[in-house]
C-alpha positions in Angstrom: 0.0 0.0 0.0 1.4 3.3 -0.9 1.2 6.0 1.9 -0.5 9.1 0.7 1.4 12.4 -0.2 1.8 14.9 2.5 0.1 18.1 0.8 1.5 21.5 0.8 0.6 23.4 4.4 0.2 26.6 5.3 0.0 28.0 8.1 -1.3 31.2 9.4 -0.5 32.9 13.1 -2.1 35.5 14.2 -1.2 36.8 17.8 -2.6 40.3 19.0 -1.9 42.2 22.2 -4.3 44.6 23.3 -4.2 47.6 25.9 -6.5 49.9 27.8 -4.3 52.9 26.2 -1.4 53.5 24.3 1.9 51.8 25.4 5.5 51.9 24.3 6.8 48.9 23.0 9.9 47.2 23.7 12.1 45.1 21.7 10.2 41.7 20.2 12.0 38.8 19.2 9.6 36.4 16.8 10.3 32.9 15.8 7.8 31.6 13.7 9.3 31.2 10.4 9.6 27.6 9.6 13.1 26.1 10.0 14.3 24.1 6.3 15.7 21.1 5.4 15.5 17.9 3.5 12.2 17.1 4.6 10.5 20.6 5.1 11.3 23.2 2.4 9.6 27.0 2.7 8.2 28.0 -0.3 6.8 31.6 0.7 6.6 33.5 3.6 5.4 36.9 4.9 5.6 38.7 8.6 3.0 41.4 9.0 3.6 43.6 12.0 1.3 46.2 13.1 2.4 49.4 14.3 5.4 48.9 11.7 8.2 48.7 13.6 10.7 51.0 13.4 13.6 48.3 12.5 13.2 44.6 11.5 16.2 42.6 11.1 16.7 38.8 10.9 19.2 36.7 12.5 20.1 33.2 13.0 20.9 32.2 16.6 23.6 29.8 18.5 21.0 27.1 17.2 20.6 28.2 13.9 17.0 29.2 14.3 15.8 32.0 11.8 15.1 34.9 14.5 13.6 38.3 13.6 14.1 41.3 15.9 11.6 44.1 16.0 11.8 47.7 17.4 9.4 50.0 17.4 8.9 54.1 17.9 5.5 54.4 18.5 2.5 53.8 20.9 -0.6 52.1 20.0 -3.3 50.4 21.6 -2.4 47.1 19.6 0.1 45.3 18.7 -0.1 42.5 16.2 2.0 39.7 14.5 1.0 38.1 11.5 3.4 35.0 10.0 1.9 33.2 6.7 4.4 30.5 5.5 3.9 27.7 2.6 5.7 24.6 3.0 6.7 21.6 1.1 6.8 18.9 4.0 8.1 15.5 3.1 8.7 13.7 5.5 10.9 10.5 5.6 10.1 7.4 7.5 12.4 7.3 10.5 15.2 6.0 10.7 15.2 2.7 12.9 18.8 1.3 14.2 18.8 -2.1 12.6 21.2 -4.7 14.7 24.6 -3.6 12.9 24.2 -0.3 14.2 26.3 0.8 16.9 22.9 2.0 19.0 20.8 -0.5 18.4 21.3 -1.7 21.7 21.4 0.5 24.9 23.1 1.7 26.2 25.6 2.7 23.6 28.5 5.2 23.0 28.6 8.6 21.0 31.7 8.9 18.4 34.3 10.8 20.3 34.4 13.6 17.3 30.2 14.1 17.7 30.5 13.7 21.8 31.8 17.1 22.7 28.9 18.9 20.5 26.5 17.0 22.0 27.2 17.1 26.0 24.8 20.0 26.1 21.9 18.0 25.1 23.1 14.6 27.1 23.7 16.8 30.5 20.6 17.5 32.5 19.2 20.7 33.2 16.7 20.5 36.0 17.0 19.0 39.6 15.8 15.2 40.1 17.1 15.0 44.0 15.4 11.8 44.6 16.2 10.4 41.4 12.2 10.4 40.7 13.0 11.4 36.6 15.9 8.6 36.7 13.6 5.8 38.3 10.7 6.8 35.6 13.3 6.4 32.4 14.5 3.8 34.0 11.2 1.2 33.9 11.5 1.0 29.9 14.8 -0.7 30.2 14.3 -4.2 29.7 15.2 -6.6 33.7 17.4 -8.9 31.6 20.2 -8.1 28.8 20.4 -4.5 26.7 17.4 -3.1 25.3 17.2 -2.3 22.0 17.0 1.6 22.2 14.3 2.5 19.8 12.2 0.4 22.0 13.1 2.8 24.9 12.5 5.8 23.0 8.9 4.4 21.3 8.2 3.3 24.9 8.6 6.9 26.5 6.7 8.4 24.0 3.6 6.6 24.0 3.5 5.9 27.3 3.7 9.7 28.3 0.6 10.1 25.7 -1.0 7.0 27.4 -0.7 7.7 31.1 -0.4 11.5 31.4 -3.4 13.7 30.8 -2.9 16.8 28.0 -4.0 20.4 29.7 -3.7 24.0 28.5 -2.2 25.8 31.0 -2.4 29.7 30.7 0.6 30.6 32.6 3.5 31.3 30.8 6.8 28.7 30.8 7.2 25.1 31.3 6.9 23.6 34.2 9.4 21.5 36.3 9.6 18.2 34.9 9.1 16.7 38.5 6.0 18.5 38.8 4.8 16.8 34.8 5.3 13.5 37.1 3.9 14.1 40.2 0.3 15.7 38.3 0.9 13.2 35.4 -0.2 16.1 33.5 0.7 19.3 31.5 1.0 20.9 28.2 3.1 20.1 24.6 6.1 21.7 26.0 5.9 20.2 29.3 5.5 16.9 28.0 8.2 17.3 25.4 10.3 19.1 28.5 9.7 15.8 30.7 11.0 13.4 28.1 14.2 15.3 27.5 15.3 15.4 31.0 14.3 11.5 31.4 16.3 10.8 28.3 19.2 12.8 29.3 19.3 11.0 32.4 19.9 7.8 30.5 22.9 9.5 28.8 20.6 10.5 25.1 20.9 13.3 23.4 17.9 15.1 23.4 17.0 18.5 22.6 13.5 20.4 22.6 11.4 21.4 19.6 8.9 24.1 18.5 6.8 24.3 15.9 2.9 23.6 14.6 0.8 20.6 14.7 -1.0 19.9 10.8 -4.2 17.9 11.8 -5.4 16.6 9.0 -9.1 16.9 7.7 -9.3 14.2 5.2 -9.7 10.5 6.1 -6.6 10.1 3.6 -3.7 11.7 5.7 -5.0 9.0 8.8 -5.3 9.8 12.5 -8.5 11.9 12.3 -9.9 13.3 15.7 -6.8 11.5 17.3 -4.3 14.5 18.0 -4.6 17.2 20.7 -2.1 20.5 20.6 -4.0 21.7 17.3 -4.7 25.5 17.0 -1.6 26.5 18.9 2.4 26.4 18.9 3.1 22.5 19.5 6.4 21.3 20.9 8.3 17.5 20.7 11.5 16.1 21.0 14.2 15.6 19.0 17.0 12.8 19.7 20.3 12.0 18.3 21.3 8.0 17.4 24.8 7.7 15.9 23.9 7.0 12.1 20.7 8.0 12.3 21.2 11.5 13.3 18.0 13.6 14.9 14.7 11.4 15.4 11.5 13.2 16.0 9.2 12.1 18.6 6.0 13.4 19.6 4.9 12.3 23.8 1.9 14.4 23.5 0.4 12.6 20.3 2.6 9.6 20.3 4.1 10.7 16.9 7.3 9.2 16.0 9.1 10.4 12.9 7.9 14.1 11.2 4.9 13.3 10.1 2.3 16.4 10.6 5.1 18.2 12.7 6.4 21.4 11.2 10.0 22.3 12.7 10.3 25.8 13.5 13.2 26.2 16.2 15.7 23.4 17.6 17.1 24.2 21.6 18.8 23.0 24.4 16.2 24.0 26.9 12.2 25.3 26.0 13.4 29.0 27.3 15.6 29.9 24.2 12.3 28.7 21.9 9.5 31.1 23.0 7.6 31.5 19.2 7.2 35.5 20.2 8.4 37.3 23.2 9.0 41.2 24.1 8.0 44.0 26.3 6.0 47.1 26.2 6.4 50.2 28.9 3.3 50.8 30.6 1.5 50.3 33.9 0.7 46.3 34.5 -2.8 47.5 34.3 -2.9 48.7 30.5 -2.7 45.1 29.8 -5.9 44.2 28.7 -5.2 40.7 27.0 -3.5 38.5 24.1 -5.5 36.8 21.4 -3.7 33.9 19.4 -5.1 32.4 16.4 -3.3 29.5 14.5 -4.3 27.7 11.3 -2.3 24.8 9.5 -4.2 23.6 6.2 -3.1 21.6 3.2 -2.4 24.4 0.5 -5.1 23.1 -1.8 -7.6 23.7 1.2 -6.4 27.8 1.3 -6.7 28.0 -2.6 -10.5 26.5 -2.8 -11.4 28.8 0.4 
């Protein structure tokens, strides 16, 4: 049976900030444009910002994430961001160690020439005192012998989607990965978060995604009414396997590979990936509230609309 195409998405995201009266605005970093490669090539894209800003200049950070910078000189009672991108996705089934490979098994070693550039995304980041995280990652290893890793890192990711329970949570951040186990709960960047830390703890390279969710509307592209994160930023994980390089998988929806995931920004830690961030000068009550809208639809969809 032959799998069908992946169509050609885009996606539009809206995010509007509204005040009581005018405000100043600070200096906004947005980091929404879609991040290339092999498997996810950006045909077009646009950034609307409203008040123009002043200065917009693009950038590409320590992880290579396209980054643009906006300053502004005047005060408005809005302030709005609008990103439209078209993309060719196509993604690749992933790439699963076969018995030859040096991590087929775990645990295995990094080559010593790729170890030093990954120790950033093998060393942990948050506090596990009583070795709660450790003790979690550590139930997928199999009592007897080595355990064939992707069995380890399938295992982790549905069984996060299985046994935890997806919430929005309006506060900003991620929260403590010991708090993701204790509720057995949280949001696409907790989850994603959690899994990274229990990884690392293991010794596996892991690093944090962000990006959008495409949830298909057509019977043909499978997995219908089965994903949660839609209609918002969605975030996963990312690990490395020597000879297989960076894996994609997906704890909230149980997603291995890049199918229906749309890479945006690659990080050590969910703080240096924040899709829009920035400041405004004003008393905390001008704030009136945020309004996000996000839309991912096959191409085709957007040109019979």
């Amino acid at each position: 049976m032959i799998a069908p195409t992946m169509p050609l998405l885009t996606i539009h995201h809206k995010t509007c900030y509204r005040y009581a009266r005018p405000v100043a605005f600070g200096e906004h970093r947005i980091m929404l444009h879609p991040r290339d490669g092999h498997d996810l090539r950006v045909l077009e894209g646009s950034l609307d910002i409203t008040p123009v800003p002043m200065s917009l200049r693009w950038i590409h950070d320590v992880f290579g994430n396209s980054v643009a910078i906006a300053t502004f000189d005047e005060r408005a009672e809005t302030l709005s961001f609008i990103s439209t991108a078209t993309v060719e996705h196509n993604p690749a089934e992933p790439c699963v160690p076969t018995p030859d490979d040096p991590a087929y098994f775990y645990p295995f070693l990094y080559d010593d020439e790729e170890f030093p550039d990954l120790v950033q995304f093998i060393t942990p980041q948050y506090g596990d005192p009583q070795g709660e995280l450790s003790g979690w990652a550590l139930n997928f290893l199999d009592a007897e012998g080595p355990t064939p890793t992707f069995n380890i890192l399938s295992g982790m990711t549905h069984g996060i989607r299985d046994a935890f329970t997806y919430r929005k949570r309006h506060e900003q951040g991620t929260q403590h990965p010991l708090d993701t186990l204790q509720t057995r709960s949280g949001t696409c960047r907790d989850y994603a978060l959690f899994m990274i830390e229990a990884l690392r703890r293991l010794g596996i390279a892991a690093r944090f995604v962000s990006g959008y969710l495409f949830v298909p509307g057509d019977r043909a592209y499978g997995n219908v009414g089965s994903y949660v994160g839609g209609g918002s930023t969605h975030a996963w994980v990312q690990v490395y396997l020597p000879s297989a390089g960076w894996i994609e998988f997906d704890p909230t929806n149980g997603i291995v590979g890049t199918r229906d995931l749309i890479r945006v920004a690659v990080a050590r830690d969910p703080r240096q990936a924040i899709p829009l961030h920035g400041t405004y000068l004003g008393s905390a009550d001008a704030f009136v509230g945020m309004e996000v809208s996000i839309n991912v639809v096959s191409a085709t969809e957007t040109m019979e609309a």
